[in-house]
N, CA, C and O atoms as a GROMACS GRO file, in nm:
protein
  408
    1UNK      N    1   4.630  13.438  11.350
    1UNK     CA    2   4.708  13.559  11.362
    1UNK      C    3   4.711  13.607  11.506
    1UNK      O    4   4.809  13.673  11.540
    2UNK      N    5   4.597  13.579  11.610
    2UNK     CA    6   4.594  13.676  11.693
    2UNK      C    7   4.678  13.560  11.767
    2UNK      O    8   4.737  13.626  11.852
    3UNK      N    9   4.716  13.436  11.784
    3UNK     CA   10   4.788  13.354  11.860
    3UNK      C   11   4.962  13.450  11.814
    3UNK      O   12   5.031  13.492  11.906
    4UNK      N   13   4.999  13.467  11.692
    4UNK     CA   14   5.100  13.508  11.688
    4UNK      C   15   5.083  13.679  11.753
    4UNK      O   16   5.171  13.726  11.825
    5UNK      N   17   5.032  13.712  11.737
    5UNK     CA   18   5.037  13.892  11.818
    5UNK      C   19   5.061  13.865  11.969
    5UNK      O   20   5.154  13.922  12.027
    6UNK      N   21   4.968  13.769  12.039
    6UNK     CA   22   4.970  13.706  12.157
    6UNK      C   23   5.169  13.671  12.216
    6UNK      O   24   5.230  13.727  12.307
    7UNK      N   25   5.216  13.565  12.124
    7UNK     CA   26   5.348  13.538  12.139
    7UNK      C   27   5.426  13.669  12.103
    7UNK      O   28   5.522  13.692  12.176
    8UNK      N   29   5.408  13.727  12.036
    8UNK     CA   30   5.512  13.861  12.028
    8UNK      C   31   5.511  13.946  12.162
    8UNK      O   32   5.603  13.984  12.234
    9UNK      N   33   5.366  13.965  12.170
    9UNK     CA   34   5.369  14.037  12.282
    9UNK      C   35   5.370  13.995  12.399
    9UNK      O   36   5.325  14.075  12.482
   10UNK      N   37   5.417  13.861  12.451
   10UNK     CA   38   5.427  13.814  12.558
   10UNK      C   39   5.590  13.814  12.582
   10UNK      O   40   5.653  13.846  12.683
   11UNK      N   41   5.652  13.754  12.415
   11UNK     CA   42   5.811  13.802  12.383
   11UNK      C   43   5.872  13.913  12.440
   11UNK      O   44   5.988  13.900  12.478
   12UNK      N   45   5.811  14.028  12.455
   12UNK     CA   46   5.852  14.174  12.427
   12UNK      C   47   5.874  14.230  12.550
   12UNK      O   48   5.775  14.210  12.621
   13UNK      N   49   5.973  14.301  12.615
   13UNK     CA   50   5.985  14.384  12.712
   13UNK      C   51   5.906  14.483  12.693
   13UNK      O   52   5.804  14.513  12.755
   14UNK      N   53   5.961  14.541  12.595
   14UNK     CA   54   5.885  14.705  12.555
   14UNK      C   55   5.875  14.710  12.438
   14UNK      O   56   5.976  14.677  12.376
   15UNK      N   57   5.766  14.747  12.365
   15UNK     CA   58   5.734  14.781  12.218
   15UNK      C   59   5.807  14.838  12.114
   15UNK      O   60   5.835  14.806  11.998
   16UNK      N   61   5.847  15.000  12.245
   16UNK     CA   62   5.924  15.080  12.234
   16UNK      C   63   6.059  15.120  12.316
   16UNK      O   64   6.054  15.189  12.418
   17UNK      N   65   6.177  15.071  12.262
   17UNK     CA   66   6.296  15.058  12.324
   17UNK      C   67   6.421  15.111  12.321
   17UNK      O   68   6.501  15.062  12.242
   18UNK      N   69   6.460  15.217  12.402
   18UNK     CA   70   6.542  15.246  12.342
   18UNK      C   71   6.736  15.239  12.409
   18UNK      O   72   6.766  15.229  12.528
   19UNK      N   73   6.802  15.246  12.330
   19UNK     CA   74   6.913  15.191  12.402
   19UNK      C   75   7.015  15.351  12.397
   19UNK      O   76   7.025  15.448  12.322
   20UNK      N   77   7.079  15.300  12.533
   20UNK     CA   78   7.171  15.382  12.640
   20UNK      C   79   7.266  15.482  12.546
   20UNK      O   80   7.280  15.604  12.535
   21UNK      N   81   7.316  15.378  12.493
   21UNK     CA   82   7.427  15.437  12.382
   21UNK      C   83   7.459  15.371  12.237
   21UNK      O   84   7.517  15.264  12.219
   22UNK      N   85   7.414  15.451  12.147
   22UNK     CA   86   7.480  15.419  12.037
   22UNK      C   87   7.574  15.448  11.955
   22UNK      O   88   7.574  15.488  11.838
   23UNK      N   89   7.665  15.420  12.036
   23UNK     CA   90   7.805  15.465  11.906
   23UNK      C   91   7.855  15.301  11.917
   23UNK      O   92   7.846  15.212  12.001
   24UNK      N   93   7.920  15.317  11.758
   24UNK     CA   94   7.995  15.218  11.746
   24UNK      C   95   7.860  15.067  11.688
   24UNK      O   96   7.865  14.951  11.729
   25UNK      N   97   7.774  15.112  11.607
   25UNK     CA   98   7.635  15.025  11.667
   25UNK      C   99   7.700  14.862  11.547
   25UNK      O  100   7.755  14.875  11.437
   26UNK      N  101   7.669  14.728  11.616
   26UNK     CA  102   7.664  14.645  11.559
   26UNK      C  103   7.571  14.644  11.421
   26UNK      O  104   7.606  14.601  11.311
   27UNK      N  105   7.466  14.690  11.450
   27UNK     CA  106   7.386  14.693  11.314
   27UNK      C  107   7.413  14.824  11.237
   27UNK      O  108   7.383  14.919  11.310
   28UNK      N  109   7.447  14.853  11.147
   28UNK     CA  110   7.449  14.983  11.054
   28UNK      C  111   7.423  15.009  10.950
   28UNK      O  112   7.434  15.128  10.920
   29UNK      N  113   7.377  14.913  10.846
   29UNK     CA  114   7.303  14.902  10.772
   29UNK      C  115   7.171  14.857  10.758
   29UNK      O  116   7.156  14.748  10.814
   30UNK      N  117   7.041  14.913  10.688
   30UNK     CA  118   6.933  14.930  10.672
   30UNK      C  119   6.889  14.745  10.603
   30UNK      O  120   6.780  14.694  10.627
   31UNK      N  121   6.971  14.691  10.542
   31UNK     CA  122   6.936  14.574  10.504
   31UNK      C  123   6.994  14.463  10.599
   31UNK      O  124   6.939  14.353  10.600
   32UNK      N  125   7.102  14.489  10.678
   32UNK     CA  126   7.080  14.374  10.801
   32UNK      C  127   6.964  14.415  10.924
   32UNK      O  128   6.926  14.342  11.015
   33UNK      N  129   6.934  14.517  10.902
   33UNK     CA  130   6.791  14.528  11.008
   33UNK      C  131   6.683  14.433  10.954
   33UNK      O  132   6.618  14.357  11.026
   34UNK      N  133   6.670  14.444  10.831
   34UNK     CA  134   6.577  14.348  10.763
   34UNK      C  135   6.630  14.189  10.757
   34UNK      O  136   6.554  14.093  10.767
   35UNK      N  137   6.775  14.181  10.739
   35UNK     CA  138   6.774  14.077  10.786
   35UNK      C  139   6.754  13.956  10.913
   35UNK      O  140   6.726  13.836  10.910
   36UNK      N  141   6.785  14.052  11.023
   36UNK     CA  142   6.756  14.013  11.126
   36UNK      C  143   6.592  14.012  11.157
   36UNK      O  144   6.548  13.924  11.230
   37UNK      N  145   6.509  14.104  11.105
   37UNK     CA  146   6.359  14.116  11.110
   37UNK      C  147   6.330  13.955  11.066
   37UNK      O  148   6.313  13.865  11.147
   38UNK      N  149   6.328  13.939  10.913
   38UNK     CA  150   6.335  13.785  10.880
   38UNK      C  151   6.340  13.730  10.970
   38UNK      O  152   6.236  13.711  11.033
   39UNK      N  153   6.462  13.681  11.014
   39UNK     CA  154   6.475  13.578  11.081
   39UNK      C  155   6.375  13.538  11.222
   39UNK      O  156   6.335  13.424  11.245
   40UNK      N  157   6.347  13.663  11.309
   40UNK     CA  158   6.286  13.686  11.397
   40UNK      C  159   6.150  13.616  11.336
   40UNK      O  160   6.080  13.524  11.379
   41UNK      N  161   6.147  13.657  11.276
   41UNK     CA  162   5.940  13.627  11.232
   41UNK      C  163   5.953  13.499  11.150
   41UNK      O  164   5.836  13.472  11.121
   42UNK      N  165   6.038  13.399  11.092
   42UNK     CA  166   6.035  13.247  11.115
   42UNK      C  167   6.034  13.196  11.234
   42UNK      O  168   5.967  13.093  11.228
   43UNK      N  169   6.082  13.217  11.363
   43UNK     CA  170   6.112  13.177  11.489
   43UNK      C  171   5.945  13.146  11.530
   43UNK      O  172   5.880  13.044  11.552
   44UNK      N  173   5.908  13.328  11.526
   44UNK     CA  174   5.707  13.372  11.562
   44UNK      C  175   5.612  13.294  11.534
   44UNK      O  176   5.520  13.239  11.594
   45UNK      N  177   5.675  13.307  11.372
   45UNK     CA  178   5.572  13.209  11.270
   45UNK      C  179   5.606  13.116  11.235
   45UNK      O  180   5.692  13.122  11.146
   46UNK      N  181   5.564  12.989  11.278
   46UNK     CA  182   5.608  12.866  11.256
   46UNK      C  183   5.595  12.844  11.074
   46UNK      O  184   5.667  12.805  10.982
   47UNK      N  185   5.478  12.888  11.090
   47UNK     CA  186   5.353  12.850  10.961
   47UNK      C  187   5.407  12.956  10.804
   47UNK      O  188   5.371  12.938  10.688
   48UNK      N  189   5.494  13.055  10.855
   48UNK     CA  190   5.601  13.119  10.759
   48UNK      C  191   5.697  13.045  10.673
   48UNK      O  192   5.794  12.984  10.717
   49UNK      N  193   5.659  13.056  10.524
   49UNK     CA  194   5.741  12.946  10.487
   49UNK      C  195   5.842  13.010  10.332
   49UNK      O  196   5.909  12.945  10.253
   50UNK      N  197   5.819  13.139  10.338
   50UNK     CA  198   5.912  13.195  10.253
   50UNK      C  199   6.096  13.215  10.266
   50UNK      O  200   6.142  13.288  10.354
   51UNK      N  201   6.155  13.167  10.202
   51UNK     CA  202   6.322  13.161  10.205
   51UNK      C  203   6.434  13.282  10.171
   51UNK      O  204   6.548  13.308  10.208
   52UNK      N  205   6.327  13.347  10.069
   52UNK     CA  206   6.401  13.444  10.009
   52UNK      C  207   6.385  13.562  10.079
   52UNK      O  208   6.275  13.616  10.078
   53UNK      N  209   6.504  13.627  10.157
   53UNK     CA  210   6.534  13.723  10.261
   53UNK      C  211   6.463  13.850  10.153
   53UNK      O  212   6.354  13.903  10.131
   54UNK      N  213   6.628  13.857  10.100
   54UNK     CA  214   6.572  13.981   9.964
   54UNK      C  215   6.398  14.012   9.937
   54UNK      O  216   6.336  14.114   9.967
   55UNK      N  217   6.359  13.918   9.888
   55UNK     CA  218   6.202  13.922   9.833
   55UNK      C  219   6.111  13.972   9.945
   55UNK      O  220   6.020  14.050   9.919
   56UNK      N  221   6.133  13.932  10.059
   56UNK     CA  222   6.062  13.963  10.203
   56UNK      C  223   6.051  14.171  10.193
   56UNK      O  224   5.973  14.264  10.174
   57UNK      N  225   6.216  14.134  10.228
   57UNK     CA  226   6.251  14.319  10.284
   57UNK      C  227   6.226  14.368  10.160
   57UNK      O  228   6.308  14.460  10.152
   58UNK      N  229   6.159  14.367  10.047
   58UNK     CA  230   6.130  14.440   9.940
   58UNK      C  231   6.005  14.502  10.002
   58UNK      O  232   5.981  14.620   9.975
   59UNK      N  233   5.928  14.437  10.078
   59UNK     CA  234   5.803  14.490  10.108
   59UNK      C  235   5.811  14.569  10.274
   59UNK      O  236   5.708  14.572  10.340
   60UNK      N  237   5.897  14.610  10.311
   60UNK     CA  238   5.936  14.682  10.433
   60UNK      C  239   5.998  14.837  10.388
   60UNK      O  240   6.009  14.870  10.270
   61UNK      N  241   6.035  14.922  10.501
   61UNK     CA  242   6.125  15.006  10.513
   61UNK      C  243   6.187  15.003  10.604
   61UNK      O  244   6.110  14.969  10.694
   62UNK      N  245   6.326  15.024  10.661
   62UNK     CA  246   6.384  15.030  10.760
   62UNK      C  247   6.471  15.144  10.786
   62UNK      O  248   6.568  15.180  10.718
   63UNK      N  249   6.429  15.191  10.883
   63UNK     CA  250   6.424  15.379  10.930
   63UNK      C  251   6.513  15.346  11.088
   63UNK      O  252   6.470  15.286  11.187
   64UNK      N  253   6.653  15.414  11.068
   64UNK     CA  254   6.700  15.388  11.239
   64UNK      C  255   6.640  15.555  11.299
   64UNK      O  256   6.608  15.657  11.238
   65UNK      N  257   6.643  15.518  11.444
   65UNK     CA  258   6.560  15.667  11.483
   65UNK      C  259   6.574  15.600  11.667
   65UNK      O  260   6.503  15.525  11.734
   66UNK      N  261   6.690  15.668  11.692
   66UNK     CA  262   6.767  15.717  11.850
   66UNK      C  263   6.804  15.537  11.883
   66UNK      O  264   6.737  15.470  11.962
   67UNK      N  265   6.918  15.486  11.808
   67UNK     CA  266   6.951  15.360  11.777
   67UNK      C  267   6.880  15.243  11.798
   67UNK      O  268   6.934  15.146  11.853
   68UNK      N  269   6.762  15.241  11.760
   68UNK     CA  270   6.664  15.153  11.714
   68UNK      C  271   6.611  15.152  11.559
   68UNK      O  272   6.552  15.253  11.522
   69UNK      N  273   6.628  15.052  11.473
   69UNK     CA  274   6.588  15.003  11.368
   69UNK      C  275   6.390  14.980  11.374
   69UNK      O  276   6.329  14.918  11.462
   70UNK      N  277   6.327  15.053  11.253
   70UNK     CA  278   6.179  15.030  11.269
   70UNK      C  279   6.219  14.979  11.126
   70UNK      O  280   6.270  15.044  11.034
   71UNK      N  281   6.179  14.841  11.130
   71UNK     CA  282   6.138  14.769  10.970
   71UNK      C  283   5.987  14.761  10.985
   71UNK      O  284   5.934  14.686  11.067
   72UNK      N  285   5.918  14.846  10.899
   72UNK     CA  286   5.816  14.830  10.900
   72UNK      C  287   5.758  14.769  10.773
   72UNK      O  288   5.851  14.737  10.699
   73UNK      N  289   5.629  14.741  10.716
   73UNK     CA  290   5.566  14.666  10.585
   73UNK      C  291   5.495  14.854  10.550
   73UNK      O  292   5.439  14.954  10.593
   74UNK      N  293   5.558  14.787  10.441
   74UNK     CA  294   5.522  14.942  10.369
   74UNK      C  295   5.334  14.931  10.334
   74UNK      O  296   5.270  14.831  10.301
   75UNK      N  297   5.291  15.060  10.354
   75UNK     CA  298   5.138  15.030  10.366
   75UNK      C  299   5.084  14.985  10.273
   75UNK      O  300   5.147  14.983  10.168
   76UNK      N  301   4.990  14.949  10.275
   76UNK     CA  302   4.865  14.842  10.213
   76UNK      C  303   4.809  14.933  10.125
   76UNK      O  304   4.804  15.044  10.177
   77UNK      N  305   4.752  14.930   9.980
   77UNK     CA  306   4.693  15.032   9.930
   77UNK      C  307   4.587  15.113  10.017
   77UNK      O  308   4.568  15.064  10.128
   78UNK      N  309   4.503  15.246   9.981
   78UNK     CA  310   4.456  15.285  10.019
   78UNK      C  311   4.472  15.288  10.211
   78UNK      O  312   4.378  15.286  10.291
   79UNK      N  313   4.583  15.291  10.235
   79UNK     CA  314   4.602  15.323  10.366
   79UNK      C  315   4.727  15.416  10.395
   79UNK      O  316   4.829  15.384  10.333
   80UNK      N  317   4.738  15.523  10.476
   80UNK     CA  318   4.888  15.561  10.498
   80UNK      C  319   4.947  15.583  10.630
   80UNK      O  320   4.988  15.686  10.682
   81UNK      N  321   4.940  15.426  10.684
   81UNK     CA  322   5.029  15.377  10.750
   81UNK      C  323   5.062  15.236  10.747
   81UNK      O  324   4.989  15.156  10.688
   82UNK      N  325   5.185  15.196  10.818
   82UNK     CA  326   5.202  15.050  10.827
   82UNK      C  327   5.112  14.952  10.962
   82UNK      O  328   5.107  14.986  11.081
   83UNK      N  329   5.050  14.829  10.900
   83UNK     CA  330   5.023  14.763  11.019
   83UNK      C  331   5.115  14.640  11.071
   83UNK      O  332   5.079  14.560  11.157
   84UNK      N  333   5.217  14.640  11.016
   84UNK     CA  334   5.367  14.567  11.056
   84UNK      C  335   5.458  14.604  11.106
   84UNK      O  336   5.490  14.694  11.029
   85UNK      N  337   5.548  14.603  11.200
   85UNK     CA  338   5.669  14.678  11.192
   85UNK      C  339   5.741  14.567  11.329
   85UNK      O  340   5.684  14.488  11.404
   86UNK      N  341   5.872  14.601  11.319
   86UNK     CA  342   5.933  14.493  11.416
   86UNK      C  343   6.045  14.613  11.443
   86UNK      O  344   6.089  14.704  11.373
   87UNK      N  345   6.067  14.575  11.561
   87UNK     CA  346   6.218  14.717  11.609
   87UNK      C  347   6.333  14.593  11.652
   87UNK      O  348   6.321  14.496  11.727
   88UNK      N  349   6.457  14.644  11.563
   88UNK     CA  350   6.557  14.598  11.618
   88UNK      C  351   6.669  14.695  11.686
   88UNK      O  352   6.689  14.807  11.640
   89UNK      N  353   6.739  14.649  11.793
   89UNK     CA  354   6.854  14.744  11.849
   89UNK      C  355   6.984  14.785  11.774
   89UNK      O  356   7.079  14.708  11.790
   90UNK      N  357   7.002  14.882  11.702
   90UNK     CA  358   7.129  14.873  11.625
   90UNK      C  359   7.250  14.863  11.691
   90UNK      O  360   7.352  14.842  11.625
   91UNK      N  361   7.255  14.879  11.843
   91UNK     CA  362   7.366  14.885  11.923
   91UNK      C  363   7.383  14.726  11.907
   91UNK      O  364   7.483  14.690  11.845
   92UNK      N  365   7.315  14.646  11.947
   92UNK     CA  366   7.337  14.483  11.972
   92UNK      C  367   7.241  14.373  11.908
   92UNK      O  368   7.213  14.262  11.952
   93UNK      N  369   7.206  14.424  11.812
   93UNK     CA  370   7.071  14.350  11.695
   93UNK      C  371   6.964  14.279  11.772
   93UNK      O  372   6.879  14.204  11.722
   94UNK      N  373   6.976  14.313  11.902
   94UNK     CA  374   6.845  14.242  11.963
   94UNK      C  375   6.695  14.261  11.935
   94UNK      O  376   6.662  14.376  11.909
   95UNK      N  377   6.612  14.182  11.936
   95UNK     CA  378   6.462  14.230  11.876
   95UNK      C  379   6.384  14.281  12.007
   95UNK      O  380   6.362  14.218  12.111
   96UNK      N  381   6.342  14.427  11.969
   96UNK     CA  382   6.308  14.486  12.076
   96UNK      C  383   6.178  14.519  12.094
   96UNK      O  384   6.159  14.600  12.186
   97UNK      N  385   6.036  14.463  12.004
   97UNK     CA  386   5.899  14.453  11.985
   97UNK      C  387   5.867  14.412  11.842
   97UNK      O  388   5.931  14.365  11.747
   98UNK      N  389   5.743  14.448  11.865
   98UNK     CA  390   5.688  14.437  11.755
   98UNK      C  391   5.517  14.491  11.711
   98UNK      O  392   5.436  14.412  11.758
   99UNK      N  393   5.463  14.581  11.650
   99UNK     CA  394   5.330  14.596  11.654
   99UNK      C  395   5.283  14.520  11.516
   99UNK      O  396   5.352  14.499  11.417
  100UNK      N  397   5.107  14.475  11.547
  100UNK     CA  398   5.050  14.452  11.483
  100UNK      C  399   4.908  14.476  11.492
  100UNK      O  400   4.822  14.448  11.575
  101UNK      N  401   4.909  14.552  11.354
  101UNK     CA  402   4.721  14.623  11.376
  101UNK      C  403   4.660  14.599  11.289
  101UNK      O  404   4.711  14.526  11.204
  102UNK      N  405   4.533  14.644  11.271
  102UNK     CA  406   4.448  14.606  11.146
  102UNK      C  407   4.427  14.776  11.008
  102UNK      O  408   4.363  14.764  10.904
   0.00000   0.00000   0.00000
């Protein structure tokens, strides 16, 4: 795991990113943020071997907030927060970080 946190965060400009202008945004729905999340984290994770998009983003939320997409993994029992989350740009679907905690 910590080899993949390593590659994300060597990936990443900024964790937290936010873009110039959003009107007009390529992404605008809450389930192509998740789709694009997917895809991103087969690229990360080689060793990722689930197909089914749907089944994935069942276990996320995706919240836009100042045109950035947060898909995060909805929390773990007995915890209330997420230790997943990936940001995509809704202006241009680019992947713009990613955290991972314990």
């Amino acid at each position: 795991m910590k080899e993949i946190a390593i590659a994300i965060a060597l990936a990443c400009v900024a964790a937290v990113a936010r873009a110039d202008d959003c009107t007009d945004p390529i992404v605008k729905k809450p389930e192509d943020a998740g789709l694009i999340a997917f895809a991103m984290w087969h690229v990360v994770n080689p060793r990722f071997t689930r197909t089914d998009e749907t089944a994935w983003a069942s276990g996320f939320t995706m919240t836009l907030d100042d045109c950035v997409w947060d898909v995060s993994a909805k929390p773990e029992p007995g915890k209330t927060y997420s230790t997943f989350a990936i940001r995509i740009g809704a202006k241009d679907g680019r992947f713009l970080g990613a955290i991972i905690s314990d």
